[in-house]
C-alpha positions as CSV (number, residue, x, y, z in Angstrom):
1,X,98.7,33.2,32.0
2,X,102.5,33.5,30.6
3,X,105.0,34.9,31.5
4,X,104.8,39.0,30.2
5,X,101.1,38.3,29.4
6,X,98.7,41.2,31.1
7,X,95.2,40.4,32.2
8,X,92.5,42.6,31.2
9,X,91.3,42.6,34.6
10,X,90.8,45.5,36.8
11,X,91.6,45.4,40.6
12,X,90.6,47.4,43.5
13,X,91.8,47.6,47.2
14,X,89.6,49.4,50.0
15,X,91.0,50.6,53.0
16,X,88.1,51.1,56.0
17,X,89.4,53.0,59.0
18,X,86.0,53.6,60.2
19,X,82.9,51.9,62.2
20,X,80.7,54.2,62.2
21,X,77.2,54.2,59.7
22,X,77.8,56.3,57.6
23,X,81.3,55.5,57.0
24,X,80.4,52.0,56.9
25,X,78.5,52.4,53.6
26,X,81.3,53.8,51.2
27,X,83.7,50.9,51.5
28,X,80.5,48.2,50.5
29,X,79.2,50.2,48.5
30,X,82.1,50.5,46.0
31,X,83.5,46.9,47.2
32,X,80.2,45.1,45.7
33,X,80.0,48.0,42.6
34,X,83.4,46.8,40.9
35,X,82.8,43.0,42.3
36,X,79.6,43.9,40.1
37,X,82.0,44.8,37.4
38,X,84.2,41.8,37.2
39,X,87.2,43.4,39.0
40,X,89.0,42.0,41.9
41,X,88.4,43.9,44.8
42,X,90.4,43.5,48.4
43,X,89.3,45.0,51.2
44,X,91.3,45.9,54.6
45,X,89.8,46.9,57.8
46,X,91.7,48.3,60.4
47,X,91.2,49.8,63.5
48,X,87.5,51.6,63.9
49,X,87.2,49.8,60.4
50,X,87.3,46.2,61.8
51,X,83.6,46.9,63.3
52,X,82.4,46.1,59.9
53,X,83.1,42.8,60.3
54,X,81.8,42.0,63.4
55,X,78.7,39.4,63.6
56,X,76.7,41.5,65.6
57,X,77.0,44.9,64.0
58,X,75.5,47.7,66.0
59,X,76.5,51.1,64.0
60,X,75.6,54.4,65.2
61,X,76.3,57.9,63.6
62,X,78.6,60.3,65.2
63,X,77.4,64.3,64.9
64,X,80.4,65.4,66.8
65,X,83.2,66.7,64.1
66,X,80.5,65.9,60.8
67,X,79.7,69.5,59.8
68,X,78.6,68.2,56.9
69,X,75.7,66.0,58.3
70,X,72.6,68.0,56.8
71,X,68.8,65.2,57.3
72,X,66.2,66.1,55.5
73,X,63.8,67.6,58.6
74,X,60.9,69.7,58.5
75,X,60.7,69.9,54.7
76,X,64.3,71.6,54.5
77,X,67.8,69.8,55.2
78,X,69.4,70.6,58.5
79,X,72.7,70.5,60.1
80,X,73.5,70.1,63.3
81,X,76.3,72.1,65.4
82,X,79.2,70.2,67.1
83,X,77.8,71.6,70.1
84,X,74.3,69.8,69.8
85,X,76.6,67.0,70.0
86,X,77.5,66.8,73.6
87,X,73.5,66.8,74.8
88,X,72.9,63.2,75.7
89,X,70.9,61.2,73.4
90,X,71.6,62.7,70.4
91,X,74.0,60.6,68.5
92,X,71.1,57.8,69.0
93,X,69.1,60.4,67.8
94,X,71.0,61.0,64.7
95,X,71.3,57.0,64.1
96,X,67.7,56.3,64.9
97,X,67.3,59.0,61.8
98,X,69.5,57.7,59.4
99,X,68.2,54.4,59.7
100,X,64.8,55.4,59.1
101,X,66.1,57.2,55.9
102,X,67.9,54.5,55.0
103,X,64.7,52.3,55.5
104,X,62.5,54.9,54.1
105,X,64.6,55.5,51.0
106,X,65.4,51.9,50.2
107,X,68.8,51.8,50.8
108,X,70.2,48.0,51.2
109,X,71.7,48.1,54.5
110,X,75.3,47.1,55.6
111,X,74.3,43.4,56.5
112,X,72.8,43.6,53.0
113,X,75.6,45.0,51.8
114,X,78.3,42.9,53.8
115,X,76.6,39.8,52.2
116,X,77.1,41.0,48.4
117,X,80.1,41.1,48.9
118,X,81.1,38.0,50.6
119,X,78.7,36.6,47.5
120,X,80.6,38.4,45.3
121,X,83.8,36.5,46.8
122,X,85.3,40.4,47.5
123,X,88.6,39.2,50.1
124,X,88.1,40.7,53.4
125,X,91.3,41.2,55.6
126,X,91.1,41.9,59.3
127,X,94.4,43.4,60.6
128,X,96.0,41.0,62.9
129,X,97.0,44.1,64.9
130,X,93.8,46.1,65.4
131,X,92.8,42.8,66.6
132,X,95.6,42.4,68.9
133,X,95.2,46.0,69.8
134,X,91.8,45.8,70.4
135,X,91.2,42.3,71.7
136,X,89.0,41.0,69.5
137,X,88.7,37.5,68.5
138,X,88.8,36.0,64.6
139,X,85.8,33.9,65.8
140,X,84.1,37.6,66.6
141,X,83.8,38.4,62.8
142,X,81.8,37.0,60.0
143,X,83.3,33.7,57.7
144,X,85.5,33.9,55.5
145,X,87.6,36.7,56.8
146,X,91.6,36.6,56.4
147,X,93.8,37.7,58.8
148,X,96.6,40.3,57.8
149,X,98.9,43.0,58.8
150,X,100.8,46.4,56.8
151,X,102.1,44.4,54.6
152,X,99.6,42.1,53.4
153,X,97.8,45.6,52.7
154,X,100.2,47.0,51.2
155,X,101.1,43.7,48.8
156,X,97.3,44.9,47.9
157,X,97.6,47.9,47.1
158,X,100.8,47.6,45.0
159,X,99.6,45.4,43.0
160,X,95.9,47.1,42.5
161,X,94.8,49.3,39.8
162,X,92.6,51.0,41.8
163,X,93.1,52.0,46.1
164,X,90.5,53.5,48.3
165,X,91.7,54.7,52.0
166,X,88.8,55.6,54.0
């Protein structure tokens, strides 16, 4: 392109912070959406985030501090106090739930999900320091994964029409 010439492209960078199911679906969901729509879309995963790009996922929900967690139980939707939360069991409760709504509703799943978007050539970063932090190794996540840091996410996001922290 020359010099002073604009693309009519539209670019996206995601932030994911979290590991968790439910937060694992926002991130993909809108990652493979605009990949879908012909924009460039980066995502970064840090911390909790960097979960999602393990090879062998294994996600759970997390009730405690997720007031607004209301399943569909018993013909009505029900939420469950922060309290319920410290009974053992019941976070793999709540995950064995979800994933049978999930199922039930047919809702692609992250590995579903992961996999559009490395077909959809999104660029997933791992931070180099999460890593570090948490001592995981490169050859723990899927292909094709980068390594960055702060600045590689923030060279992202500057240059991005579009940024998603989450």
């Amino acid at each position: 392109m020359p010099d002073g010439a604009q693309s009519n492209s539209k670019s996206m960078s995601i932030i994911a912070t979290k590991g968790t199911l439910d937060w694992a679906y926002p991130p993909f969901i809108l990652g493979t959406a605009a990949a879908a729509m012909d924009m460039e879309v980066t995502m970064f995963f840090t911390f909790y985030g960097l979960n999602l790009l393990k090879k062998d996922l294994d996600l759970k929900i997390s009730t405690l501090g997720n007031p607004g967690m209301k399943m569909p139980m018993m013909g009505m939707h029900m939420a469950l106090p922060n309290i319920v939360s410290a009974i053992p069991g019941v976070d793999r409760g709540a995950t064995t739930m979800m994933k049978n709504l999930i199922k039930k509703k047919g809702v692609a799943s992250i590995e579903d999900l992961r996999e559009a978007a490395v077909e959809s050539d999104v660029r997933m970063i791992a931070c180099q320091m999460t890593l570090d932090l948490f001592e995981i190794k490169k050859e723990d996540l899927i292909d094709g994964v980068e390594l960055g840091g702060a600045v590689t996410a923030l060279e992202v996001a500057g240059q991005s029409n579009i940024n998603y922290f989450m």
